[in-house]
N, C-alpha and C positions, 0 to 999 in steps of 0.2 A: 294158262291164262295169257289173254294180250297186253302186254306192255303200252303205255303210253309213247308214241312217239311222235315228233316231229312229220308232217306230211312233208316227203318231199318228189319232185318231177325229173325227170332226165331231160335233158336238154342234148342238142350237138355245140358241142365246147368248140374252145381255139382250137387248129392243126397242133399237130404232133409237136413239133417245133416250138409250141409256147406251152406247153404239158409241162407240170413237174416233172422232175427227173424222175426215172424206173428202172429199174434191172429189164433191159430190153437185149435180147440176143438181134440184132438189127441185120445179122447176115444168115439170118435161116428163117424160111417163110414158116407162116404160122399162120392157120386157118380161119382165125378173126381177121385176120389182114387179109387175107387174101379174098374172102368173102366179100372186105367195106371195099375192095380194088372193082371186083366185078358188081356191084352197085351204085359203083360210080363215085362211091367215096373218096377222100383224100389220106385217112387215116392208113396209110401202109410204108412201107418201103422197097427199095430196088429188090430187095427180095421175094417178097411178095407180091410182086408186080411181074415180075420174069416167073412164078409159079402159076401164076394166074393164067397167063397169057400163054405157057406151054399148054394148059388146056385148052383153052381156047382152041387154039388151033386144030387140037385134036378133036375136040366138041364142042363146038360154035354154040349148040344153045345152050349150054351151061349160063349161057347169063339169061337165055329165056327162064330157065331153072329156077334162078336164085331171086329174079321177078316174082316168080310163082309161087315160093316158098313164102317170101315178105305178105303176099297177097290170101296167102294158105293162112299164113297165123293172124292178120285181120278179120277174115271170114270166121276163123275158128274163134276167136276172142269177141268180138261180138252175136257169136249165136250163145255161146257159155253165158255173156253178161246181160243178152237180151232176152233170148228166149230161153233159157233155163233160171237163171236168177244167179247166177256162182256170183261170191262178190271177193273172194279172194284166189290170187294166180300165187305160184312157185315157177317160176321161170329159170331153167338149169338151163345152163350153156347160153347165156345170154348173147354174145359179141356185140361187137360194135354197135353203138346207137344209129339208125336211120330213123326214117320220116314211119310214123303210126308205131310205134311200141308198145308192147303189152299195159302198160300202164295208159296211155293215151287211148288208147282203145278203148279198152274199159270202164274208165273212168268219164270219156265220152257217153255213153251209155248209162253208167251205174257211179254218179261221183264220192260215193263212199267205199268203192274197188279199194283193195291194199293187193299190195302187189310185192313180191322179195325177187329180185335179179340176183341168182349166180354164174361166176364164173373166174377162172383161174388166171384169165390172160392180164399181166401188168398194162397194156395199153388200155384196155377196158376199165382197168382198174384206175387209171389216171384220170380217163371220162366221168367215172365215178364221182371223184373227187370234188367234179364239176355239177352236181346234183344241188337243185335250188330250190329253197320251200316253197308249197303251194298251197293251193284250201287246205283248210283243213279236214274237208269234208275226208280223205282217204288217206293212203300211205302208201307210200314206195319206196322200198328198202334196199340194200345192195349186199350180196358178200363175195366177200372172195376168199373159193373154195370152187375143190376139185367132184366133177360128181361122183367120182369115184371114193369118197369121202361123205357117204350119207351120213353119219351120225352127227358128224358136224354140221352139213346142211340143215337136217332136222333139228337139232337144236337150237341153232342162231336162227332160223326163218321163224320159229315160236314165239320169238321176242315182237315179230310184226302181223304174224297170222294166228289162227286161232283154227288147233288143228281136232278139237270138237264139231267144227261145221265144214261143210264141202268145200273142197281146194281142186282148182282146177292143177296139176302137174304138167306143167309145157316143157318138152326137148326138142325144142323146135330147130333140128340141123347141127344136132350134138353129140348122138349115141354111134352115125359111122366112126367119130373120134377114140371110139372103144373099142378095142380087139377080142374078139371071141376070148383072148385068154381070160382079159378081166373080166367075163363074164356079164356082160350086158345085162341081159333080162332079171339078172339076180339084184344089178341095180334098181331098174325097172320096179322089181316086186318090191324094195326093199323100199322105197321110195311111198307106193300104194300101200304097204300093210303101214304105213303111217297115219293117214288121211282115211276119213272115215267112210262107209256106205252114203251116196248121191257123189263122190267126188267124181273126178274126169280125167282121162288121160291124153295128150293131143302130143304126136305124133309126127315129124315130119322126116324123110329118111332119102339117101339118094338110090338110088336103084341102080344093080348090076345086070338085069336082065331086060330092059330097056336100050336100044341100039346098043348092043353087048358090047360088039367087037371096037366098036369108039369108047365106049365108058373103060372099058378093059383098058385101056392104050392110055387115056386120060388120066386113070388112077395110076397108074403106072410111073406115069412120068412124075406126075406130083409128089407120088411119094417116095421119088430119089432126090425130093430136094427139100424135103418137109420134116423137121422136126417129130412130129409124130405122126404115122402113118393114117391113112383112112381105111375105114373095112366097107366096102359097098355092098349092098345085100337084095335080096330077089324079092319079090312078093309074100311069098311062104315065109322067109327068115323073118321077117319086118312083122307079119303077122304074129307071130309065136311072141311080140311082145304084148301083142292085147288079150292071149291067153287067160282068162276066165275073167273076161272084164264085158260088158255089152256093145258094139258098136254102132256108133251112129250112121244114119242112113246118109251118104251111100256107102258107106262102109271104108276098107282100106284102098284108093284110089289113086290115082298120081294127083299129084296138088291141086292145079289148074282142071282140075274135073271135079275136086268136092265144095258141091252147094254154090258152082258157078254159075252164071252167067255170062253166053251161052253154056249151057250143061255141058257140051263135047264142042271146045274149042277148032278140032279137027288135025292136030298137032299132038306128037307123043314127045313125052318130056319125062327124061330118066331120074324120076323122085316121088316117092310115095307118101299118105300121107293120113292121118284117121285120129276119129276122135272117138273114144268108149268112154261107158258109168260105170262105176265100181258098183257091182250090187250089193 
């Protein structure tokens, strides 16, 4: 059952600099930072900024990427709150706040959306902090926690959703954070066999098989100076996580090619991206 709670909004708070204090490792780059760096944010440091920007170099559109990605989970979030009706998200791997977030979206659309953000980064969790009540018409909720720690997800996200009716499941640019060891897709499943029949899975992933031999070089570098490495994955891998789920048309695509306009921007861009129903 759903708990009463507070509706409250994300906002983008003060820089870094006027944040409560956190346990911040400030000299090892970290993938929410380094993300709000190539979005143009200000939330990072000299470390995540020299991580960034060794990519860069190596793969210049990686910020056309991460464009597309921001642009990926708008599209995906109001077709779930428009044309299908979902009125509650689970948002694993949240990072940094920017402009249109899953709550904003939604709630645009549908103002009685509840929404739960997780994610493990203390910076993000300092943003948190900064969370302001709004209507009441909906809810927006935060935890922090690892997704590699479902049981705990699933059970603090109860207190804000209500997992008798359809929940959209968004990892939107979270699951390369996962190494085959710890087993991916068993999160993935473990995550679904929660959430009922009509629920959704939305999907966003970087691609290894997309100018390979740059993305190869890219990941590479990044992950001699990264805290926790990235796993980048092919079409086929990425796929195997929608494994008996339905997908929507047009299926598993690179970002900037599902339910765009124009349809085929005319540009390949290394990240994949799909939205399925759990039947």
């Amino acid at each position: 059952m759903v708990t009463h709670e507070r509706a409250r909004q994300w906002f983008l708070p003060a820089p870094l600099e006027e944040q409560p204090k956190v346990d911040v490792d400030t000299g090892v780059a970290h993938i929410a930072r380094v993300y709000n760096f190539w979005l143009g944010g200000k939330d990072n440091f000299a470390a995540d900024r020299e991580a960034a920007e060794l990519v860069i170099t190596s793969y210049p559109s990686v910020l056309a990427s991460v464009r597309a990605q921001r642009e990926f989970l708008g599209r995906a979030v109001s077709y779930l709150a428009g044309e299908v009706g979902i009125r509650q998200f689970l948002d694993v791997g949240t990072g940094l706040p920017s402009a249109d977030n899953t709550h904003e979206v939604a709630q645009r659309v549908a103002p009685r959306s509840r929404i739960v953000y997780v994610d493990n980064d203390p910076i993000v969790l300092a943003h948190a902090r900064a969370l302001l009540t709004s209507s009441p018409h909906g809810a927006t909720a935060y935890l922090d926690a690892d997704l590699r720690d479902t049981p705990a997800i699933l059970a603090q996200a109860a207190d804000t959703l209500d997992f008798s009716e359809p929940i959209a499941v968004m990892l939107i640019g979270v699951l390369h954070c996962v190494p085959d060891s710890d087993d991916p897709a068993g999160i993935v499943n473990r995550l679904l066999d929660a959430v009922p029949s009509g629920s959704y899975l939305v999907i966003a992933h970087p691609a290894s098989d997309i100018h390979a031999d740059q993305i190869r070089t890219a990941a590479k570098q990044l992950n001699q100076v990264m805290a926790e490495p990235v796993t980048l994955r092919t079409h086929a891998e990425v796929a195997r996580f929608f494994d008996g789920l339905d997908l929507i048309e047009p299926g598993l695509v690179q970002l900037h090619r599902w339910r765009a306009i124009p349809a085929d921007p005319g540009v390949e861009l290394a990240n994949y991206g799909g939205v399925a129903r759990k039947p």
